[in-house]
PDBQT receptor file of N, H, CA, C and O in Angstrom, charges set to zero:
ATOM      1  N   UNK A   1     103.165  91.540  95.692  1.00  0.00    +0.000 N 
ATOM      2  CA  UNK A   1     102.643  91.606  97.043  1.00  0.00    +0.000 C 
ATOM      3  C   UNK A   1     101.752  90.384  97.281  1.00  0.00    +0.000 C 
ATOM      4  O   UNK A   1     101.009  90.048  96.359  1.00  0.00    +0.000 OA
ATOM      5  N   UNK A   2     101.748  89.676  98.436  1.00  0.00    +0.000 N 
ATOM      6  H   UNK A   2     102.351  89.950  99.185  1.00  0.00    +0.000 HD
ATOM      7  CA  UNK A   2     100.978  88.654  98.691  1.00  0.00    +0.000 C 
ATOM      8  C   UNK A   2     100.104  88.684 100.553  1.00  0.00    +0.000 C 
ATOM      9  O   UNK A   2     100.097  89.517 101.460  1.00  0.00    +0.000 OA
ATOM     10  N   UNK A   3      99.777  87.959 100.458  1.00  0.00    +0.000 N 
ATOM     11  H   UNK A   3      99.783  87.282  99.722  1.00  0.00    +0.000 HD
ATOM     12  CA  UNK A   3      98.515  88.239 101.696  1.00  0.00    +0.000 C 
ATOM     13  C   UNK A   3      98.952  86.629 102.148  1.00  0.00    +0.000 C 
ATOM     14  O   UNK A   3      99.111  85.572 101.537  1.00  0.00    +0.000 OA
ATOM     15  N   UNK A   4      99.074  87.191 103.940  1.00  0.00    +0.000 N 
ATOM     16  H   UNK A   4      98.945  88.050 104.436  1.00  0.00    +0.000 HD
ATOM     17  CA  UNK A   4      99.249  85.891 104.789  1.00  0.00    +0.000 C 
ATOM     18  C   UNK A   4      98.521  86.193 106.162  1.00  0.00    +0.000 C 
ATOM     19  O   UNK A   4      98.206  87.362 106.381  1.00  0.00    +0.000 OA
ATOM     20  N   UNK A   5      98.243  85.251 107.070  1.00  0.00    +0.000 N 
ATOM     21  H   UNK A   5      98.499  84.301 106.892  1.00  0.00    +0.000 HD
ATOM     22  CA  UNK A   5      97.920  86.475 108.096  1.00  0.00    +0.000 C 
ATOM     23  C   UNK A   5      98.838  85.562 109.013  1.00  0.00    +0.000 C 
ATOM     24  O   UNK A   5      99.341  84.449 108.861  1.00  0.00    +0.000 OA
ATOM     25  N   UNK A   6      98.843  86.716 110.259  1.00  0.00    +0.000 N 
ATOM     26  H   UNK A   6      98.435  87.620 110.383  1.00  0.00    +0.000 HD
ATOM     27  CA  UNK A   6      99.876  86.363 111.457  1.00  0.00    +0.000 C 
ATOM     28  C   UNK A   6      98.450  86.717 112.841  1.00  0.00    +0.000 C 
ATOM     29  O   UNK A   6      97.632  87.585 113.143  1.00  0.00    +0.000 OA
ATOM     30  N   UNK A   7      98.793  85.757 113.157  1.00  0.00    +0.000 N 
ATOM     31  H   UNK A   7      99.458  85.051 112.911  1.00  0.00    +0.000 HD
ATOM     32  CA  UNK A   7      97.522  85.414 114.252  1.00  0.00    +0.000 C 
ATOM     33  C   UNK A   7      96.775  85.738 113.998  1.00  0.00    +0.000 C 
ATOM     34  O   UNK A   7      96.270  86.695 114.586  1.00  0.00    +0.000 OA
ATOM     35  N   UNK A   8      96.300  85.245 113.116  1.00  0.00    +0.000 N 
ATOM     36  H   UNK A   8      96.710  84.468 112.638  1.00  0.00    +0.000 HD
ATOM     37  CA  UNK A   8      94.669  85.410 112.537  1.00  0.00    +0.000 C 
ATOM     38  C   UNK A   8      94.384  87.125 111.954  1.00  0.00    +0.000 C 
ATOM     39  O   UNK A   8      93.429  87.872 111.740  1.00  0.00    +0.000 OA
ATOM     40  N   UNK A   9      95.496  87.140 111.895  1.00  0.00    +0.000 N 
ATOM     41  H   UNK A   9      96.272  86.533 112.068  1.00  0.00    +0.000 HD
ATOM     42  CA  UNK A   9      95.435  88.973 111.299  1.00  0.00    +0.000 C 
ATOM     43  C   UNK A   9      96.026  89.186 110.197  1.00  0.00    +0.000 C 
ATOM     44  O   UNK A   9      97.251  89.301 110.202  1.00  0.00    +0.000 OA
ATOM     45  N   UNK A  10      95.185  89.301 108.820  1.00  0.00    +0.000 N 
ATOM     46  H   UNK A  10      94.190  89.207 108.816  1.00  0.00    +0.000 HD
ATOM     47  CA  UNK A  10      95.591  89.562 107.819  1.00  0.00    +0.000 C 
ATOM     48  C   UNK A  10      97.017  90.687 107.464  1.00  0.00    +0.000 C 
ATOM     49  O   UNK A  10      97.032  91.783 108.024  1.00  0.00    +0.000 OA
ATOM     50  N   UNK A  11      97.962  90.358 106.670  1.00  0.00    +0.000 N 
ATOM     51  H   UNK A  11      97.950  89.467 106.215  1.00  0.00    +0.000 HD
ATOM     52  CA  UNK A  11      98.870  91.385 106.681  1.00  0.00    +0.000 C 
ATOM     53  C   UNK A  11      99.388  91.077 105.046  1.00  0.00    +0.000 C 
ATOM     54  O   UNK A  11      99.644  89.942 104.645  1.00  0.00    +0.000 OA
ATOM     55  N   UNK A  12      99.490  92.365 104.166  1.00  0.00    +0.000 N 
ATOM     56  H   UNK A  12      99.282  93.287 104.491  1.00  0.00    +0.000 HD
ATOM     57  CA  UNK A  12     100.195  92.330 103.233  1.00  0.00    +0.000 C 
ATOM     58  C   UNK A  12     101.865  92.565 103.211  1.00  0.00    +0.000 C 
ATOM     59  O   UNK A  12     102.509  93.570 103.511  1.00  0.00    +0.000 OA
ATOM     60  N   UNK A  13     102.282  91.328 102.768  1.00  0.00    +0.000 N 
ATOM     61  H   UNK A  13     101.758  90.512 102.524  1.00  0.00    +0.000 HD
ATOM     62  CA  UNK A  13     103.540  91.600 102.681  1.00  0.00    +0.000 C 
ATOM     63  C   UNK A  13     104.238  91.463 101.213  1.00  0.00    +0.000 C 
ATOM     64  O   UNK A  13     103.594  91.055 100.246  1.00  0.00    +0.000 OA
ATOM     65  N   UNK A  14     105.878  91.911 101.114  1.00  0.00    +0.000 N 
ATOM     66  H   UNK A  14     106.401  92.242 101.899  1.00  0.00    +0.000 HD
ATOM     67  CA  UNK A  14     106.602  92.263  99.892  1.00  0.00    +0.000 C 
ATOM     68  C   UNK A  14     107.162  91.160  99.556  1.00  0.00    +0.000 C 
ATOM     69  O   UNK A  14     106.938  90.422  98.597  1.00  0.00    +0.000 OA
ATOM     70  N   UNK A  15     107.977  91.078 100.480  1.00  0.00    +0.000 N 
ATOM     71  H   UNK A  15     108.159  91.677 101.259  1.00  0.00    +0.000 HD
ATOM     72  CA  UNK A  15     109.399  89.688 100.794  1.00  0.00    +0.000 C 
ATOM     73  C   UNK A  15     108.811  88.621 101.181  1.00  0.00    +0.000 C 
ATOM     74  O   UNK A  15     108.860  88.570 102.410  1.00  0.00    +0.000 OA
ATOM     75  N   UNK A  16     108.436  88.000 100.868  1.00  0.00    +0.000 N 
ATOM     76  H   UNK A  16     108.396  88.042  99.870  1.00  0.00    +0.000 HD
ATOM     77  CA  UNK A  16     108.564  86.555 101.256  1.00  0.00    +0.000 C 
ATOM     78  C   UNK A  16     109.227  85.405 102.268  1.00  0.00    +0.000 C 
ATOM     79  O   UNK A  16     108.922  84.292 102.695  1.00  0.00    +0.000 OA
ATOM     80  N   UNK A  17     110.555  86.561 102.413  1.00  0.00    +0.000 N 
ATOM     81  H   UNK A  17     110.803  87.465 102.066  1.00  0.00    +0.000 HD
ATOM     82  CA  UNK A  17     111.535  85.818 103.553  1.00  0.00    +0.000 C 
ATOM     83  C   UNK A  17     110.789  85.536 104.930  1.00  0.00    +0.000 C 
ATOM     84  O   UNK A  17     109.840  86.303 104.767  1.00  0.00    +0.000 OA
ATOM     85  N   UNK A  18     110.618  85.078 105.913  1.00  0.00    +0.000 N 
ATOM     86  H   UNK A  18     111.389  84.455 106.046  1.00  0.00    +0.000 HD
ATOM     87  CA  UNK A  18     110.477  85.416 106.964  1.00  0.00    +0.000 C 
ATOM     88  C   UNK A  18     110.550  86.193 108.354  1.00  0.00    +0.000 C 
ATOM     89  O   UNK A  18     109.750  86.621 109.186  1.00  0.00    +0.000 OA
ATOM     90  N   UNK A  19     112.175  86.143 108.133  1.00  0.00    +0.000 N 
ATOM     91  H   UNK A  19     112.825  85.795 107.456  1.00  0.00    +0.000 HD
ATOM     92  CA  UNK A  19     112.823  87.344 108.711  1.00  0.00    +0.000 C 
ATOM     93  C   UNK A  19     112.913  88.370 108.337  1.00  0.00    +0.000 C 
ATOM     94  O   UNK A  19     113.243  89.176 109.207  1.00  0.00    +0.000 OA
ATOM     95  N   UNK A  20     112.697  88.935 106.936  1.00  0.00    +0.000 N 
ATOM     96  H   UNK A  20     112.429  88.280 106.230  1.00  0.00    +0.000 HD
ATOM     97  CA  UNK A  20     112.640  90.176 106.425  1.00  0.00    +0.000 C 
ATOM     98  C   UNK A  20     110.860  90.490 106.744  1.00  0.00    +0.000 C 
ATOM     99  O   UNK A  20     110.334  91.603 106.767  1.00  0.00    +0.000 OA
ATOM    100  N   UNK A  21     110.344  89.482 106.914  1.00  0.00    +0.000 N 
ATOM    101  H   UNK A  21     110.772  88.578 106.895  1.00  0.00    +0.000 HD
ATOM    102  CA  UNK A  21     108.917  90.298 107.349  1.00  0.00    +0.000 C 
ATOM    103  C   UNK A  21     108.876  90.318 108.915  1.00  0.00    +0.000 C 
ATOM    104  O   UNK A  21     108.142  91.014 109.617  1.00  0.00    +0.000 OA
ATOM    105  N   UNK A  22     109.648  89.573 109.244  1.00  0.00    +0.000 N 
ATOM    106  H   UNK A  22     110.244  89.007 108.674  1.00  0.00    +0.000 HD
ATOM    107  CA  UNK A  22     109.307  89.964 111.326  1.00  0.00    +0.000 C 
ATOM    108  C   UNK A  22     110.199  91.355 111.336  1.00  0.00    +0.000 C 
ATOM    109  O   UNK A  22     109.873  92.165 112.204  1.00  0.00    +0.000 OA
ATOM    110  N   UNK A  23     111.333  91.731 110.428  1.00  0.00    +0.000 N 
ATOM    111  H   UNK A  23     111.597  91.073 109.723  1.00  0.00    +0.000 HD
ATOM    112  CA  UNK A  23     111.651  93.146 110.480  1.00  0.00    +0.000 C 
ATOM    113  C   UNK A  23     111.149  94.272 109.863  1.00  0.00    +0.000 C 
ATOM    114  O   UNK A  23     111.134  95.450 110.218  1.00  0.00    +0.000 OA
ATOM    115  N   UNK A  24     110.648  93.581 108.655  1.00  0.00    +0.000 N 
ATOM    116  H   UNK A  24     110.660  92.624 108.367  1.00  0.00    +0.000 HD
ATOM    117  CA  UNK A  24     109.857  94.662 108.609  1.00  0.00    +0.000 C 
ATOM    118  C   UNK A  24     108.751  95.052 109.267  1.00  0.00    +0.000 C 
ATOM    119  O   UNK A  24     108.420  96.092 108.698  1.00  0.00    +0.000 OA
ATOM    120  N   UNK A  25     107.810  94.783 110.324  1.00  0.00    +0.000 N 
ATOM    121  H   UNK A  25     108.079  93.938 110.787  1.00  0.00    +0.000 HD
ATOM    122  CA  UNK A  25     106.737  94.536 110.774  1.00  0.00    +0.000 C 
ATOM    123  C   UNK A  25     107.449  94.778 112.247  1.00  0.00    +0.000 C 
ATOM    124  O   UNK A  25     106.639  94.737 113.173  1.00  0.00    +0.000 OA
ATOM    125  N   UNK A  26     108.751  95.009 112.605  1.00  0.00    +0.000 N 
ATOM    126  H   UNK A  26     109.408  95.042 111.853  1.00  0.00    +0.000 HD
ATOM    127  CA  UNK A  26     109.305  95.505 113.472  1.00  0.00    +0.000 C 
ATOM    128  C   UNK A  26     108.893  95.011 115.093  1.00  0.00    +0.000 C 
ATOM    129  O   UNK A  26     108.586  95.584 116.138  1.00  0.00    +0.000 OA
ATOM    130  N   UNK A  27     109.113  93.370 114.557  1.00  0.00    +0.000 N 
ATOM    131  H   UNK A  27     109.363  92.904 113.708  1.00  0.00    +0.000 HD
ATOM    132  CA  UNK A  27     108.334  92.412 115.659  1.00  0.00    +0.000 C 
ATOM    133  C   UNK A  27     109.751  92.009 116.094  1.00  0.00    +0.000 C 
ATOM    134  O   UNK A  27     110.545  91.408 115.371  1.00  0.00    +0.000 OA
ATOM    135  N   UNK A  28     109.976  92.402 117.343  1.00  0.00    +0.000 N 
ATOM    136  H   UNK A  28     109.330  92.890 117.930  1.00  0.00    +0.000 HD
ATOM    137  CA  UNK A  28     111.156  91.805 118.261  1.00  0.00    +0.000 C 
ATOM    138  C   UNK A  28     110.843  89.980 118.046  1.00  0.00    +0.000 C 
ATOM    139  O   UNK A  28     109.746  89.436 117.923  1.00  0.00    +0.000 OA
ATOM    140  N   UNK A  29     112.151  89.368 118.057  1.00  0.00    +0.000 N 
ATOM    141  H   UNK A  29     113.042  89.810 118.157  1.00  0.00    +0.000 HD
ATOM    142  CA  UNK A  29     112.585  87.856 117.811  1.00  0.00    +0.000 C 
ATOM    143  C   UNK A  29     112.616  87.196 119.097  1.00  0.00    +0.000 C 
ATOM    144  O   UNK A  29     112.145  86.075 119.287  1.00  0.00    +0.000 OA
ATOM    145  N   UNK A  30     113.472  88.277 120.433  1.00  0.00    +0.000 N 
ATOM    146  H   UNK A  30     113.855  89.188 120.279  1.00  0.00    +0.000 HD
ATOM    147  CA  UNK A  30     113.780  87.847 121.245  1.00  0.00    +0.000 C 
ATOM    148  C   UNK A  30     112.535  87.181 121.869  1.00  0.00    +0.000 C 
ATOM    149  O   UNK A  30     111.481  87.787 122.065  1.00  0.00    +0.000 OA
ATOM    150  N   UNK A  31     112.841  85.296 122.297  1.00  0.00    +0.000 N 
ATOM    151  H   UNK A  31     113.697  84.804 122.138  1.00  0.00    +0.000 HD
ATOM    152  CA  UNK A  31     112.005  85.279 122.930  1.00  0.00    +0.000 C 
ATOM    153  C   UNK A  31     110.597  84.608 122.418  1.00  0.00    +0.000 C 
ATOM    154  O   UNK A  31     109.609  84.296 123.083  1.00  0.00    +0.000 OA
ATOM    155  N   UNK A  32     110.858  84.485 120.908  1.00  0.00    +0.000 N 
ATOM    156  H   UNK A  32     111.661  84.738 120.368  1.00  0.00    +0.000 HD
ATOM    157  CA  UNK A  32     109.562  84.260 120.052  1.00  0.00    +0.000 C 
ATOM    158  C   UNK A  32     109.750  82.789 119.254  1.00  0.00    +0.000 C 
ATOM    159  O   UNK A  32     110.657  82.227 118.641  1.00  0.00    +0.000 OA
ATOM    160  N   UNK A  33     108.084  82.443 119.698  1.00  0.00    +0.000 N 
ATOM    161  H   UNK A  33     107.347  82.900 120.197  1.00  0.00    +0.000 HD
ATOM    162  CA  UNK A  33     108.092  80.969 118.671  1.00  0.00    +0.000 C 
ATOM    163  C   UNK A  33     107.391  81.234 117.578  1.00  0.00    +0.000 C 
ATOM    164  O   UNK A  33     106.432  81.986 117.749  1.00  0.00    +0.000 OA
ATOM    165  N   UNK A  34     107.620  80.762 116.292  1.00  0.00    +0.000 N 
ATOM    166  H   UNK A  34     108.399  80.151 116.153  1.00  0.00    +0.000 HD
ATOM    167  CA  UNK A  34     106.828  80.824 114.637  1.00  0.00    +0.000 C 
ATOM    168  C   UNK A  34     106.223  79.504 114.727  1.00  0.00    +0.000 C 
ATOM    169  O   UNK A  34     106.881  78.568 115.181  1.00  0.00    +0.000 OA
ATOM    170  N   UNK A  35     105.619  79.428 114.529  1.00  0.00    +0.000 N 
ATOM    171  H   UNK A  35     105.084  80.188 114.160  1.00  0.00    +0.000 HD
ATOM    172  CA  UNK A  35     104.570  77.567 113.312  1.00  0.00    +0.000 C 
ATOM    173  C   UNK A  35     103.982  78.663 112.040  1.00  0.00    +0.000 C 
ATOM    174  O   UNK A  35     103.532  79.784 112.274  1.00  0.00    +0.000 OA
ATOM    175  N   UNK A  36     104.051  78.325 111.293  1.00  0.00    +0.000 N 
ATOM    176  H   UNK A  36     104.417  77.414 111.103  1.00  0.00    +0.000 HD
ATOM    177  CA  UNK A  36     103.852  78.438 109.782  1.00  0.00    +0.000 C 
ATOM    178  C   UNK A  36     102.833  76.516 109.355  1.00  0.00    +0.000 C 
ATOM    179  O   UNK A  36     103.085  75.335 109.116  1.00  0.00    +0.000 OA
ATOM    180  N   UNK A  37     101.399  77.708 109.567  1.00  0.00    +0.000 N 
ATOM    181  H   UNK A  37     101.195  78.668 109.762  1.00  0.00    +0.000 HD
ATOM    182  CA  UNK A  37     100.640  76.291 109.231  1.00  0.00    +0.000 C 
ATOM    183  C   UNK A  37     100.665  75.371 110.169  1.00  0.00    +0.000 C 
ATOM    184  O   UNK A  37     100.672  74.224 109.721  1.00  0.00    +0.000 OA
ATOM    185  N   UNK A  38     100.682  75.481 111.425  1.00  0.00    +0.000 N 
ATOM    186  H   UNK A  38     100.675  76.413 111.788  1.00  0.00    +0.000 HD
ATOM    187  CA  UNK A  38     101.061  74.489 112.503  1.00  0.00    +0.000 C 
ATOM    188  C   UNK A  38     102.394  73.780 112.331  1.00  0.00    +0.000 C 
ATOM    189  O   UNK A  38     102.648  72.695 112.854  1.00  0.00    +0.000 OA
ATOM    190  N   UNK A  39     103.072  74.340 111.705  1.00  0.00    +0.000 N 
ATOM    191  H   UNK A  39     102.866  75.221 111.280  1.00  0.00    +0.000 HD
ATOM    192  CA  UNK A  39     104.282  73.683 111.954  1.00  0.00    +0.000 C 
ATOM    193  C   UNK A  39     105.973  74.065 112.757  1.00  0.00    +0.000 C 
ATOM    194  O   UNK A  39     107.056  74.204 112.189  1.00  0.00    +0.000 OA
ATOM    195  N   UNK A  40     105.756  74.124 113.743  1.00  0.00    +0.000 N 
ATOM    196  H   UNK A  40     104.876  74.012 114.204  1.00  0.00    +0.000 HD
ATOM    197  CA  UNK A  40     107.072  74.921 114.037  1.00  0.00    +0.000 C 
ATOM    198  C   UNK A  40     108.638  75.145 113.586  1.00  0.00    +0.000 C 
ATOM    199  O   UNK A  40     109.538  74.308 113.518  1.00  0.00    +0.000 OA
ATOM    200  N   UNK A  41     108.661  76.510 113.311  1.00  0.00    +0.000 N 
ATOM    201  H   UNK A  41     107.930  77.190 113.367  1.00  0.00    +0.000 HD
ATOM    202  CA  UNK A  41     109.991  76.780 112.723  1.00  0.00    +0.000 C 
ATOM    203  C   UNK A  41     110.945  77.248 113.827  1.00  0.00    +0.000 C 
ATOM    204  O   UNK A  41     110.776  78.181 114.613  1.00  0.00    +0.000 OA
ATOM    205  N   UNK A  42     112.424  76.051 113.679  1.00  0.00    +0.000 N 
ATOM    206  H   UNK A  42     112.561  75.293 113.040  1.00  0.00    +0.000 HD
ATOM    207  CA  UNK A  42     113.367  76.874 114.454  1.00  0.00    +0.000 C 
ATOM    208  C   UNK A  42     113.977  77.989 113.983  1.00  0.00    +0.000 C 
ATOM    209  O   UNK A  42     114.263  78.154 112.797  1.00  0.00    +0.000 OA
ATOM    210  N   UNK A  43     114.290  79.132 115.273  1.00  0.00    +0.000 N 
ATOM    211  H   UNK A  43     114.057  78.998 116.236  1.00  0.00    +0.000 HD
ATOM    212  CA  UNK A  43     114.837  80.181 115.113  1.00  0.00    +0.000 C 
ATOM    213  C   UNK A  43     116.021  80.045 113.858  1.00  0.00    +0.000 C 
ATOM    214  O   UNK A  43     115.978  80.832 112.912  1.00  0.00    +0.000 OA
ATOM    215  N   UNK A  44     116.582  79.478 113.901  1.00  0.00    +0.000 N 
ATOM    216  H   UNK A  44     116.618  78.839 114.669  1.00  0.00    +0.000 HD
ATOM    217  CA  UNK A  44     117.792  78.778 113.318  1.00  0.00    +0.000 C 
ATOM    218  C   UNK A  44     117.502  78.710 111.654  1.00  0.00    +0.000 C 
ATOM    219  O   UNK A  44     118.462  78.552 110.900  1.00  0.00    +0.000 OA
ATOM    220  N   UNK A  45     116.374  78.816 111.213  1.00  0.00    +0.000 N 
ATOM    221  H   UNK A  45     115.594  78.945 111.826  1.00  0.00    +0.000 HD
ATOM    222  CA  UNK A  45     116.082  78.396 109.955  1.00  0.00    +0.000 C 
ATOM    223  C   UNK A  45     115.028  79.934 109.475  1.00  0.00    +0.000 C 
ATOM    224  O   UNK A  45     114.459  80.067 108.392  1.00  0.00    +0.000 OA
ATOM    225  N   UNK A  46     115.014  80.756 110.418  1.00  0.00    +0.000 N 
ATOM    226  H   UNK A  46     115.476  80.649 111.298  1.00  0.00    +0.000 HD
ATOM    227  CA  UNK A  46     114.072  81.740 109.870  1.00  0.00    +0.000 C 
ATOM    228  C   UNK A  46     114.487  82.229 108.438  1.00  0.00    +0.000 C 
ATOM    229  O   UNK A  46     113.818  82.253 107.405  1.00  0.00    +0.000 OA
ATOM    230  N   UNK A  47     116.100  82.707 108.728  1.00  0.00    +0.000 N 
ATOM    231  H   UNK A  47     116.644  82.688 109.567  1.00  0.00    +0.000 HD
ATOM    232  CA  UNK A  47     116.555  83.741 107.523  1.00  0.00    +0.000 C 
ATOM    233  C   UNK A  47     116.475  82.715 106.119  1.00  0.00    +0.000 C 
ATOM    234  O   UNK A  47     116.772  83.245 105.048  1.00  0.00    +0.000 OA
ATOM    235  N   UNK A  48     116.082  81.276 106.121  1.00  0.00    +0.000 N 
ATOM    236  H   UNK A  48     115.841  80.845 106.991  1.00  0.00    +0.000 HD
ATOM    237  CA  UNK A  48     116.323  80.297 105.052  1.00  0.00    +0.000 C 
ATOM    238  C   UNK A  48     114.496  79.669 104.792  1.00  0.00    +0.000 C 
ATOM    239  O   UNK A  48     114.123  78.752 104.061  1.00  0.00    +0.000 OA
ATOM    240  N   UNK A  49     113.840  80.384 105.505  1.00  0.00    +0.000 N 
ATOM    241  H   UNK A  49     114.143  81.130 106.099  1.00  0.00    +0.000 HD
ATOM    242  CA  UNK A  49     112.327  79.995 105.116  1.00  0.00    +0.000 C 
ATOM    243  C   UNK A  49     111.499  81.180 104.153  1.00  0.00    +0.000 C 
ATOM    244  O   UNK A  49     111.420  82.407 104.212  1.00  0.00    +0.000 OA
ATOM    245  N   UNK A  50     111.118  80.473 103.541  1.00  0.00    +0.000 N 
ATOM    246  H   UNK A  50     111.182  79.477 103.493  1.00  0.00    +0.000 HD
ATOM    247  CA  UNK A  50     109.885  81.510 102.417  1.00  0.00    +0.000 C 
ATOM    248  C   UNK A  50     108.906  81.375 102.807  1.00  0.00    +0.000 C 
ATOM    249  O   UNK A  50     108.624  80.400 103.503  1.00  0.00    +0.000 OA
ATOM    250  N   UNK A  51     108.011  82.352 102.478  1.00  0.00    +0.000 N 
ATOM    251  H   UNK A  51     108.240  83.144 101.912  1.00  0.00    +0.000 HD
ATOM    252  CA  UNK A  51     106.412  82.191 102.740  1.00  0.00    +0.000 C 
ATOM    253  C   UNK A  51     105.591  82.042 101.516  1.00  0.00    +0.000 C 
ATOM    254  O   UNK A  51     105.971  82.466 100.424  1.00  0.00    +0.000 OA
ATOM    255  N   UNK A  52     104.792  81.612 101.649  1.00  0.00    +0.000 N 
ATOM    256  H   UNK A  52     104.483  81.267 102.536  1.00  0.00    +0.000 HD
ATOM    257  CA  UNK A  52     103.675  81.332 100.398  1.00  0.00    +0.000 C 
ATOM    258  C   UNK A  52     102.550  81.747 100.993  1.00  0.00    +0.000 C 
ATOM    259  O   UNK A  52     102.135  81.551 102.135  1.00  0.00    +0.000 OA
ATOM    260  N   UNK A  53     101.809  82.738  99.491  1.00  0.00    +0.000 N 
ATOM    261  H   UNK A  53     102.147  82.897  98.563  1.00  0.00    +0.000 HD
ATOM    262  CA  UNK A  53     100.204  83.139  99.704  1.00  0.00    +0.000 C 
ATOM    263  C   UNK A  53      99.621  82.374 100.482  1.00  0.00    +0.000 C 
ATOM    264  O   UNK A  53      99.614  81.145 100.421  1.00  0.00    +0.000 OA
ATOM    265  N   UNK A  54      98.906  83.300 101.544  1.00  0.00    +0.000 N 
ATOM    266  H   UNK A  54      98.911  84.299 101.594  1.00  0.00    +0.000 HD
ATOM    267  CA  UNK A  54      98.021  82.356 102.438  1.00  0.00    +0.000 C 
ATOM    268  C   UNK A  54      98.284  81.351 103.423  1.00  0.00    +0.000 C 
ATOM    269  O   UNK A  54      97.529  80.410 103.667  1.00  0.00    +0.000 OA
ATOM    270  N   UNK A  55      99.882  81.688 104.236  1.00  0.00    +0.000 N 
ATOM    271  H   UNK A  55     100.495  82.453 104.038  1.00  0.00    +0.000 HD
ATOM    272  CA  UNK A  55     100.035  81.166 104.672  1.00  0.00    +0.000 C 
ATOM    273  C   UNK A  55      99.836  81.640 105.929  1.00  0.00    +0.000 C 
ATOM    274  O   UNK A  55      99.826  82.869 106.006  1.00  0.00    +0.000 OA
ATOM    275  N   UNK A  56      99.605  80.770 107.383  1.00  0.00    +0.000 N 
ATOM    276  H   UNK A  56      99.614  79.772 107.321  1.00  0.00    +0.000 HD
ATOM    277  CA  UNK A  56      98.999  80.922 108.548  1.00  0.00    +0.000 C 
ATOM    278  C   UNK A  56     100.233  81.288 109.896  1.00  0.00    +0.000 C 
ATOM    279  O   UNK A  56     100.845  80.290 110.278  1.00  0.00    +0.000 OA
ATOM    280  N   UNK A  57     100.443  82.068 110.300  1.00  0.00    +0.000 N 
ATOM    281  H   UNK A  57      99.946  82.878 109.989  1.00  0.00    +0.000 HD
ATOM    282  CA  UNK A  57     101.673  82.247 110.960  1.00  0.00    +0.000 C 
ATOM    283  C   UNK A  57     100.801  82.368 112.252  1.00  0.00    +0.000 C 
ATOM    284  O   UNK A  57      99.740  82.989 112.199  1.00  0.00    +0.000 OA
ATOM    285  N   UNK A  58     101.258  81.742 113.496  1.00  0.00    +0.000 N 
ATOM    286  H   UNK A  58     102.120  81.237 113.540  1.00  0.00    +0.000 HD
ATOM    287  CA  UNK A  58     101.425  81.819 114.725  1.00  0.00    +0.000 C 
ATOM    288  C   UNK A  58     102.642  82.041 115.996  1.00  0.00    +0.000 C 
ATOM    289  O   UNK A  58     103.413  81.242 116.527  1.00  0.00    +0.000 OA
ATOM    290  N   UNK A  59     102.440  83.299 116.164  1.00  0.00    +0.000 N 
ATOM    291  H   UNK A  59     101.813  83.949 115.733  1.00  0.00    +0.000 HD
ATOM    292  CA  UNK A  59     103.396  83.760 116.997  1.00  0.00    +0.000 C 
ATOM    293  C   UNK A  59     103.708  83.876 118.350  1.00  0.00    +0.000 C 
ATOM    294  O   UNK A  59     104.019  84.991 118.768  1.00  0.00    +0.000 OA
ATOM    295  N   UNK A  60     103.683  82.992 119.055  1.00  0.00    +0.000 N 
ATOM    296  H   UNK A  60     103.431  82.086 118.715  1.00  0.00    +0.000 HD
ATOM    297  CA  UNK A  60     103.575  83.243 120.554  1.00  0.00    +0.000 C 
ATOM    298  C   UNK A  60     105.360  83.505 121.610  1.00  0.00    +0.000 C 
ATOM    299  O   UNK A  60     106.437  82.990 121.310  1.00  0.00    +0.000 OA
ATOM    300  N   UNK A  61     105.116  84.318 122.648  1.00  0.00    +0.000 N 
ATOM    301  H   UNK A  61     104.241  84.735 122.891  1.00  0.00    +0.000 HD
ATOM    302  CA  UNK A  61     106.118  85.035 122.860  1.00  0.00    +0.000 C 
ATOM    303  C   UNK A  61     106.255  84.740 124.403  1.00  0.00    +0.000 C 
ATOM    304  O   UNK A  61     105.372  85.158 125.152  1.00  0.00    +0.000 OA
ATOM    305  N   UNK A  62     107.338  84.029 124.912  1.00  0.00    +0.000 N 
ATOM    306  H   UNK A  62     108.055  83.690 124.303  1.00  0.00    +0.000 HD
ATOM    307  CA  UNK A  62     107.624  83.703 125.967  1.00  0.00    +0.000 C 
ATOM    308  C   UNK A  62     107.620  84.910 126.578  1.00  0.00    +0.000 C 
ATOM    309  O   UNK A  62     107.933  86.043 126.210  1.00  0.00    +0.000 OA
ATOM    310  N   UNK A  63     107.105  84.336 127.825  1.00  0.00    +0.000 N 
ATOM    311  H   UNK A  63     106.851  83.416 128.124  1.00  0.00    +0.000 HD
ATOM    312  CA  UNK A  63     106.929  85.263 128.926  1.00  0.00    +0.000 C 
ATOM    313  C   UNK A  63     107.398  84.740 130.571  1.00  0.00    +0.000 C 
ATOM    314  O   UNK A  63     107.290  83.542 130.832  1.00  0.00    +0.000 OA
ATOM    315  N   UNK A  64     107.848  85.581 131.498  1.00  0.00    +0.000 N 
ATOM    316  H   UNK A  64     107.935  86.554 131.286  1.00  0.00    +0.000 HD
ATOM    317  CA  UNK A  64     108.349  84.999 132.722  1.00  0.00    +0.000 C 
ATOM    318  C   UNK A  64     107.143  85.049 133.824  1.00  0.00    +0.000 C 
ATOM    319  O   UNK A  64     106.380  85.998 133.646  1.00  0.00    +0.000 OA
ATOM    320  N   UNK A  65     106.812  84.144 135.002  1.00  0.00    +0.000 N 
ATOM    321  H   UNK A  65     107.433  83.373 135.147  1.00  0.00    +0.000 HD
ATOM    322  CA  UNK A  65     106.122  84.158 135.466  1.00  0.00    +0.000 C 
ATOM    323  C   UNK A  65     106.021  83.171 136.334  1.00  0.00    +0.000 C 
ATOM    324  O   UNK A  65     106.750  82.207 136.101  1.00  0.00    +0.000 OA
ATOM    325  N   UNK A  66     105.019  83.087 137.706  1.00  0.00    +0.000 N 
ATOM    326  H   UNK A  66     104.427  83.871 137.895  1.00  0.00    +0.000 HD
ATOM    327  CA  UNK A  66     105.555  81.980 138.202  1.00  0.00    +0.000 C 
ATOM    328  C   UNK A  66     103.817  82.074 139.020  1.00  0.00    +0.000 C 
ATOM    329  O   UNK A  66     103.458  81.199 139.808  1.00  0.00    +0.000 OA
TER     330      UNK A  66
């Protein structure tokens, strides 16, 4: 088990994958940007990214509006 947080909110996780933790954590995709450490990850590369202890996830989630 390792410790990362996702917007500044600590969370223990199992998997390491990325996508196995936005499902497990049962966080809808649709619609959603990752940076890992300020760095942005494309959708495209989630199921092929690992996480490492302590790493900083930012999640922000398009929204419609005018």
């Amino acid at each position: 088990m390792m410790q990362i947080k996702i917007n500044n909110n600590p969370v223990q996780i199992d998997n390491p994958n990325l996508l196995s933790v936005l499902e497990a954590l049962q966080i809808p995709t649709q619609g959603l940007a990752i940076a890992i450490n300020q760095a942005v990850i494309p959708g495209s590369q989630w199921p092929a990214t690992s996480l490492s202890e302590s790493d900083e996830l930012t999640l922000i989630r398009a929204t419609r509006g005018g």
